[in-house]
N, C-alpha and C positions, 0 to 999 in steps of 0.2 A: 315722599316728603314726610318727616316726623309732624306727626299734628299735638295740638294738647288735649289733655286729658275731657275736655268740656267742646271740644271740635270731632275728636274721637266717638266721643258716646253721643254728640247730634249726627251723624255722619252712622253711624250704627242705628240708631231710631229711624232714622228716615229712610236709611238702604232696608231695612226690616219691613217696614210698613209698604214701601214700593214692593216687596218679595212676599210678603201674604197674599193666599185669595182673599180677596174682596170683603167676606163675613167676618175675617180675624181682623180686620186692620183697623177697629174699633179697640184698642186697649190702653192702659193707661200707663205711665213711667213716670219715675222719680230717680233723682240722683242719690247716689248717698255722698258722703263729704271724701272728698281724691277721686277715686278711679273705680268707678261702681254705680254699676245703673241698674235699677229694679223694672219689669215687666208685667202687667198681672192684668188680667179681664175679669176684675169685679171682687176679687178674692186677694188682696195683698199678701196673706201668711202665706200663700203659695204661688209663689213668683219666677218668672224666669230671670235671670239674674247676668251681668256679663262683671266680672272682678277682674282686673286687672292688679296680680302680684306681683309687685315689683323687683322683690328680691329674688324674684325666678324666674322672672323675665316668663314669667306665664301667662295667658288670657284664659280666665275660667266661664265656661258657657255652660248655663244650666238653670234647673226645674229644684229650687229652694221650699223647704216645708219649713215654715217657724212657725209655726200656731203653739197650741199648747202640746204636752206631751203625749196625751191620748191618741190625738190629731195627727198628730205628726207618725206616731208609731202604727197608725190606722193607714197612714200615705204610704210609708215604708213597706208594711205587709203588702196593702195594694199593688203598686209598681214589682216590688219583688218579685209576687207570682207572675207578672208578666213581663219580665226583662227577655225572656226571649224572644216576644212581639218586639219589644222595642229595640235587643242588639239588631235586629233585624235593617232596621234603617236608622241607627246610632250604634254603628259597631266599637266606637271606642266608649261607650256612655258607660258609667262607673255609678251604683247603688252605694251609698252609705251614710253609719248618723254619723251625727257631726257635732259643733259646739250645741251647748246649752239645750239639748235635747231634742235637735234639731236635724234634719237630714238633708240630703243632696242625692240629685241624679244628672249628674255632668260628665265634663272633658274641658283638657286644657289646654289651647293652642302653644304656638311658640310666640311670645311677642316680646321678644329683648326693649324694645320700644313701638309707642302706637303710632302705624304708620298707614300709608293707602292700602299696601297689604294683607296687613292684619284687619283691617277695616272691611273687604271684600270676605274675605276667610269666614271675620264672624259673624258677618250677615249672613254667609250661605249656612253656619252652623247655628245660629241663633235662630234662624228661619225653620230649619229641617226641626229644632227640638220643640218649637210652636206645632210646624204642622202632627208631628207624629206624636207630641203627648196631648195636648189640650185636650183632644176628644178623651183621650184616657183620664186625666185629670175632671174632666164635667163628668166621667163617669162617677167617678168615684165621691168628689161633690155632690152628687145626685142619692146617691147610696149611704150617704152620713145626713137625709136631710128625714 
């Protein structure tokens, strides 16, 4: 069944939150405006993120750094040196900066349109890149404090 955009992304928070342990299912989300939903435990400039591109029929899942550019290039170096922990259990997950001095650590599913499918898909991938970077991410949080 095609759902819409705002049935899609309640349907992906709550399959999310049912698929965490128990300590992560404390987090917070915000829509942005169309087809994009932010994720973040306390920390908004670095969020996990699910975007849905339309013209490419893509579903983007991923670990967003937009703070300032110190910040952001402090994430980037971080993750970087340990992208092989993380292909480890995100074998398609892709390092790189991005707009406005900004970086990403994602994958992009197929989603021609949001459907039950895609909805199951990106919770099991939206859940895996919670459990496998958070700790990595508090790491590093902790280390810029």
């Amino acid at each position: 069944m095609v759902l819409s955009p705002a049935d899609f992304f309640a349907e992906l928070r709550k399959g999310v939150k049912a698929r965490l342990p128990a300590p992560m299912r404390e987090f917070r989300t915000s829509r942005g405006r169309g087809r994009l939903m932010k994720l973040h435990f306390g920390e908004p400039a670095f969020h996990y993120e699910a975007w849905h591109h339309t013209g490419a029929g893509r579903l983007e899942i991923g670990l967003h750094f937009e703070a300032s550019s110190a910040e952001n290039d402090a994430a980037f170096e971080f993750f970087r040196s340990r992208m092989v922990e993380v292909k480890a259990s995100l074998p398609r997950a892709e390092l790189e900066p991005w707009d406005r001095g900004w970086s990403r650590l994602y994958e992009t599913l197929p989603a021609a349109r949001l459907d039950d499918g895609v909805v199951k898909e990106a919770v099991e991938s939206m859940t895996t890149y919670i459990v496998t970077l958070q700790p990595l991410l508090d790491q590093f949080l902790r280390s810029r404090e």
